[in-house]
C-alpha positions in Angstrom: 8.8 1.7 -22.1 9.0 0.4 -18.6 5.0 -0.4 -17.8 5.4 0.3 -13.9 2.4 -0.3 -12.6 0.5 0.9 -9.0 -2.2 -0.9 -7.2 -4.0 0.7 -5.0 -5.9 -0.9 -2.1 -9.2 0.4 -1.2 -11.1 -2.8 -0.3 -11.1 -2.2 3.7 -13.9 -1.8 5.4 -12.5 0.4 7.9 -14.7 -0.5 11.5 -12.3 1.2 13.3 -13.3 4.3 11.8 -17.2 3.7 13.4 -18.3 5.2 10.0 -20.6 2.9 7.6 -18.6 4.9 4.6 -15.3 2.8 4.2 -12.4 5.0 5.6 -10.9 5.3 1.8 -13.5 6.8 0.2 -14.6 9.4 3.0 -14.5 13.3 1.9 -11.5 14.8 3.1 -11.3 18.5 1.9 -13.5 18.2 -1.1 -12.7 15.0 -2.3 -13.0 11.1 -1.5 -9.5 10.3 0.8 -8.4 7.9 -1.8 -8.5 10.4 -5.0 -4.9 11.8 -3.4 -3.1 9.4 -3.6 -4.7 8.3 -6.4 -3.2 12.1 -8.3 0.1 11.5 -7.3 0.2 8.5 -9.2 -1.9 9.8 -11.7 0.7 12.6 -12.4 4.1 10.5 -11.7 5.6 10.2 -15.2 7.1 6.4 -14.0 3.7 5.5 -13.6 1.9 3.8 -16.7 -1.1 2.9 -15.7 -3.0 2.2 -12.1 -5.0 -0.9 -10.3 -7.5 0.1 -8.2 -8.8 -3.0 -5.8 -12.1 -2.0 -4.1 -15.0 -4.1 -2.9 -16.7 -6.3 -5.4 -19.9 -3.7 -4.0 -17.7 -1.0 -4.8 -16.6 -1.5 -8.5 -19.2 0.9 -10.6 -19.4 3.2 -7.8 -15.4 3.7 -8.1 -15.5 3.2 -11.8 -18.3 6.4 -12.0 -17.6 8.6 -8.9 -13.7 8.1 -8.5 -12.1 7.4 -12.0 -14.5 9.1 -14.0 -15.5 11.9 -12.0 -11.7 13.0 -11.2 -10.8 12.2 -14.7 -8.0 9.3 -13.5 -7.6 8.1 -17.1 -4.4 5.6 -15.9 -7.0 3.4 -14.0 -7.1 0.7 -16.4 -9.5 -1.8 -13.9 -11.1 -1.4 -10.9 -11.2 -5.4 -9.8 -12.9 -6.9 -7.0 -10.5 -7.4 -3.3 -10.8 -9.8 -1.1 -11.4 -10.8 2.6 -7.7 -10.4 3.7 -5.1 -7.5 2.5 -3.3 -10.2 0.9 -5.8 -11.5 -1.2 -6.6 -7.8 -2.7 -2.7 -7.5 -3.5 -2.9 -10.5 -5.2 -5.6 -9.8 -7.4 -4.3 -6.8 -8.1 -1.2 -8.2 -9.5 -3.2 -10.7 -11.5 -4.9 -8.0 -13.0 -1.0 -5.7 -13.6 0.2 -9.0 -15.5 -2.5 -9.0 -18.0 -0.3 -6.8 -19.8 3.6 -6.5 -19.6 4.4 -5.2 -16.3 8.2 -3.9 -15.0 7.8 -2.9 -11.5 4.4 -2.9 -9.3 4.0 0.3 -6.5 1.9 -1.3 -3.7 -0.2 1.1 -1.8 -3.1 1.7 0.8 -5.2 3.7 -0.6 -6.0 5.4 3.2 -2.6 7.1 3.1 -3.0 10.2 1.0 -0.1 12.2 2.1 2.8 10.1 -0.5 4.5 12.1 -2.9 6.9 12.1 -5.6 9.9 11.7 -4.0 9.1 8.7 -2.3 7.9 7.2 -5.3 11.3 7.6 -6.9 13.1 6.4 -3.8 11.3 3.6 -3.3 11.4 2.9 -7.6 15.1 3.2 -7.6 15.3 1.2 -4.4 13.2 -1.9 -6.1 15.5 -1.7 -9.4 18.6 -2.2 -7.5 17.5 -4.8 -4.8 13.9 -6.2 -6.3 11.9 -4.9 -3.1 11.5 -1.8 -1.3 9.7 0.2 1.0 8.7 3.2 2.6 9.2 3.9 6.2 9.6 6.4 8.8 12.9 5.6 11.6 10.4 4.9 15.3 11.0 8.0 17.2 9.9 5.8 20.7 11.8 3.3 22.8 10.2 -0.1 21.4 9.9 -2.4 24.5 9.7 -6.2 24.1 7.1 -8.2 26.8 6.7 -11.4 27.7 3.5 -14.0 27.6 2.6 -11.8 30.9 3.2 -8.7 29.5 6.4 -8.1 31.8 9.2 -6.2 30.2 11.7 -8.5 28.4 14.5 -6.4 26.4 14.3 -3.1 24.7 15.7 -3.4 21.2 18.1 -0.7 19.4 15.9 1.9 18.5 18.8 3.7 15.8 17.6 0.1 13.5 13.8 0.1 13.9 11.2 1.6 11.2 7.4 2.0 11.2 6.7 0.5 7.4 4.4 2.6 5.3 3.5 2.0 1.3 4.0 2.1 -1.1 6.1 -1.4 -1.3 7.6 -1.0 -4.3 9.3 -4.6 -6.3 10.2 -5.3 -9.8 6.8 -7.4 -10.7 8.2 -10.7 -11.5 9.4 -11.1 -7.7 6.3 -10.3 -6.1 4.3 -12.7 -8.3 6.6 -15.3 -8.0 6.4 -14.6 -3.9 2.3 -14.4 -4.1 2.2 -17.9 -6.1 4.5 -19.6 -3.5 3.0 -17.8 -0.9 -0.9 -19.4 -1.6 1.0 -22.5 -3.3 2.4 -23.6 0.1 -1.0 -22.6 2.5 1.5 -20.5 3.9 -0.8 -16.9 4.0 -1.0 -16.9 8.2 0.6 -13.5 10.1 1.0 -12.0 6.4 0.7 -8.4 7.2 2.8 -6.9 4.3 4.4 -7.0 0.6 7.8 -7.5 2.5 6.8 -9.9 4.7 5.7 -12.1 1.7 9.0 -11.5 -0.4 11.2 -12.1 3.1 9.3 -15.8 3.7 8.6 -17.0 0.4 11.9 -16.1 -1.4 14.3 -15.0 0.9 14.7 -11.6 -0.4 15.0 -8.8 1.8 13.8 -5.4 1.0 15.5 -1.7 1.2 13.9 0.9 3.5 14.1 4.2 2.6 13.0 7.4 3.5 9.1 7.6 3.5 7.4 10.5 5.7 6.0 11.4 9.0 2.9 12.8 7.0 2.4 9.7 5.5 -0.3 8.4 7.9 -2.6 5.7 7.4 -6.2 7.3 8.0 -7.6 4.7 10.3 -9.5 6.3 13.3 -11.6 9.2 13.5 -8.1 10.8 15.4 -6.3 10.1 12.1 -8.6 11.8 10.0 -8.6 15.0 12.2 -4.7 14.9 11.8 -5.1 14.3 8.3 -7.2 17.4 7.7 -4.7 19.8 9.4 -1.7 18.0 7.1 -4.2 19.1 4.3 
């Protein structure tokens, strides 16, 4: 049995939204945002069982109106995030180690558009290399400023993606990357998975196809998009 395990991340509080529900667990055709992503997972046979990392505030309400209520019986805890994205991921890898764990999907719980397929390319990805993630190949020139904000180069667009999630890595990496990473004080600028693997062990990660639908819902413009996607 290869105990894959996803964590998903629904600790933000989501002030950009200017809504005093958290962005994750707004209704979005019926149901809380997060619960999509939450079924695909919930449905994906390589999947044996789910993290979900919410607020410490947030923990019964998910347990009752999210796991029970939508009947996610592969939520094995609901644990408490923290202040910083990276703190959440690590406790929900603590949490994916209590038990025997192969390979950890990492993923916000504000993009609700994954599916299938991108869980099996970024799986197979993690298998062959350790790390990989989703991503989308940047459809705009990318221009590089200065201190001043003056123009100073415009890099090749043909090698640049937009990173998405889920972050897929076999689980003993990403521990090992997390331990080092709060081991050595060295958590500043850490704004993904990747990143951490990259500076803490050197190991670079595949990108592979993710999708243009696979936004992160984090204004009320997002949302609107979101609903016409649905």
């Amino acid at each position: 049995m290869e105990n894959n395990t996803a964590i998903v991340l629904a600790a933000g509080q989501g002030r950009r939204m200017g809504t005093k529900t958290p962005k994750q667990f707004l209704e979005m055709g019926g149901k809380p945002v997060v619960c999509y992503s939450l079924s695909v997972f919930q449905n994906y046979d390589r999947v044996d069982r789910i993290i979900l990392v919410t607020g410490s505030d947030m923990i019964s309400f998910c347990e009752r109106e999210i796991r029970d209520r939508y009947g996610f019986d592969k939520i094995s805890a609901v644990v408490a995030g923290g202040a910083e994205r990276y703190l959440s991921v690590y406790n929900g890898l603590v949490a994916a180690g209590e038990t025997p764990c192969a390979h950890v999907f990492i993923h916000d719980g504000a993009r609700p558009f994954i599916d299938e397929e991108i869980l099996d390319r970024t799986l197979a990805g993690a298998e062959k290399y350790g790390a990989c993630a989703a991503g989308v190949k940047v459809k705009d020139t990318i221009r590089e400023t200065d201190e001043n904000g003056i123009s100073a180069g415009t890099p090749d667009r043909s090698r640049l993606w937009s990173v998405q999630t889920p972050q897929t890595f076999r689980y003993a990496l990403i521990r090992e990357a997390y331990e080092k990473l709060f081991a050595e004080g060295a958590q500043e600028k850490i704004t993904d998975d990747v990143m951490v693997a990259e500076r803490m062990l050197g190991v670079p990660a595949l990108m592979t196809e993710g999708s243009y639908r696979n936004i992160k819902i984090t204004t009320p413009e997002d949302l609107a998009v979101a609903g016409a996607f649905l």
